[in-house]
C-alpha positions in Angstrom: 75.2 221.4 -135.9 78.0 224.1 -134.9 79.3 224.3 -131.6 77.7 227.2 -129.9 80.7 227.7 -127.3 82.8 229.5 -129.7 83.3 233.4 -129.3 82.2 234.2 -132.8 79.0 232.3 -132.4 78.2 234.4 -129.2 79.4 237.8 -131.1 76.7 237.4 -133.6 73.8 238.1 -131.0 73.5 238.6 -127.5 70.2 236.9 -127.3 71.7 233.8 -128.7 74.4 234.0 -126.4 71.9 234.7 -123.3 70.2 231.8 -124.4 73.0 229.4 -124.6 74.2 230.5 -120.8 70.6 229.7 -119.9 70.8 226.3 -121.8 74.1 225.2 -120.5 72.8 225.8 -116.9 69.9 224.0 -117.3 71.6 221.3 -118.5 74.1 220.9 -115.8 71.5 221.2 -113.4 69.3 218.7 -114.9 72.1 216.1 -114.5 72.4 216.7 -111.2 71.5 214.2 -108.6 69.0 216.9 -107.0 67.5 216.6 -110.8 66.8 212.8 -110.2 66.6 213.0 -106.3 63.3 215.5 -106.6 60.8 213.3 -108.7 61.5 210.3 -106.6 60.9 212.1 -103.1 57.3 213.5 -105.1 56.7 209.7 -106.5 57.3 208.5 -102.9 54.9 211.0 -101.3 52.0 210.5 -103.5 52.3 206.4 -103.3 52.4 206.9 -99.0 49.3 209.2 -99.5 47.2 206.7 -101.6 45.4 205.5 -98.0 44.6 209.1 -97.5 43.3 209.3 -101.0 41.7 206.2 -101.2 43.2 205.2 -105.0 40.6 208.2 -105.9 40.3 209.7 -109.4 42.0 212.9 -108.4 44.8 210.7 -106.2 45.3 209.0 -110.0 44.7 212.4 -112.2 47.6 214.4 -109.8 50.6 211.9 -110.8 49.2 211.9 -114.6 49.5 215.8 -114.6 52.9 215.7 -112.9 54.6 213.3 -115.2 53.2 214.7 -118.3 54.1 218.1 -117.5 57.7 217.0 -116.1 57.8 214.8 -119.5 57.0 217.8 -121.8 59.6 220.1 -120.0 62.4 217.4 -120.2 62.3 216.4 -123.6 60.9 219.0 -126.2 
């Protein structure tokens, strides 16, 4: 794969070039500790709240949404 940092890759579109700023970003940030820090506070909260919940089908079905979506996002 060619590297994408390169000023003639950018010059041949501005979208491409958008899109690799975006990219870049994203990836910094999702290597942050904030990145890893976020998902633990959530995982923490809902495992304190289970009482409150009583291990009910929606308590379960909340984390199952979360992860899958966080999951999806992540890796494809």
């Amino acid at each position: 794969m060619p590297s994408t940092n390169t000023a003639p890759h950018a010059t041949r579109s501005g979208m491409l070039a958008a899109f690799d700023r975006f990219a870049s970003r994203l990836t910094r940030w999702g290597g942050a500790p904030v990145a890893f820090a976020l998902p633990l506070l959530s995982v923490g909260a809902w495992a304190a709240l289970r009482h409150y919940f009583q291990h009910s089908e929606i308590w379960q079905r909340v984390i199952n949404t979360g992860t899958a979506i966080v999951t999806f996002l992540r890796f494809s």
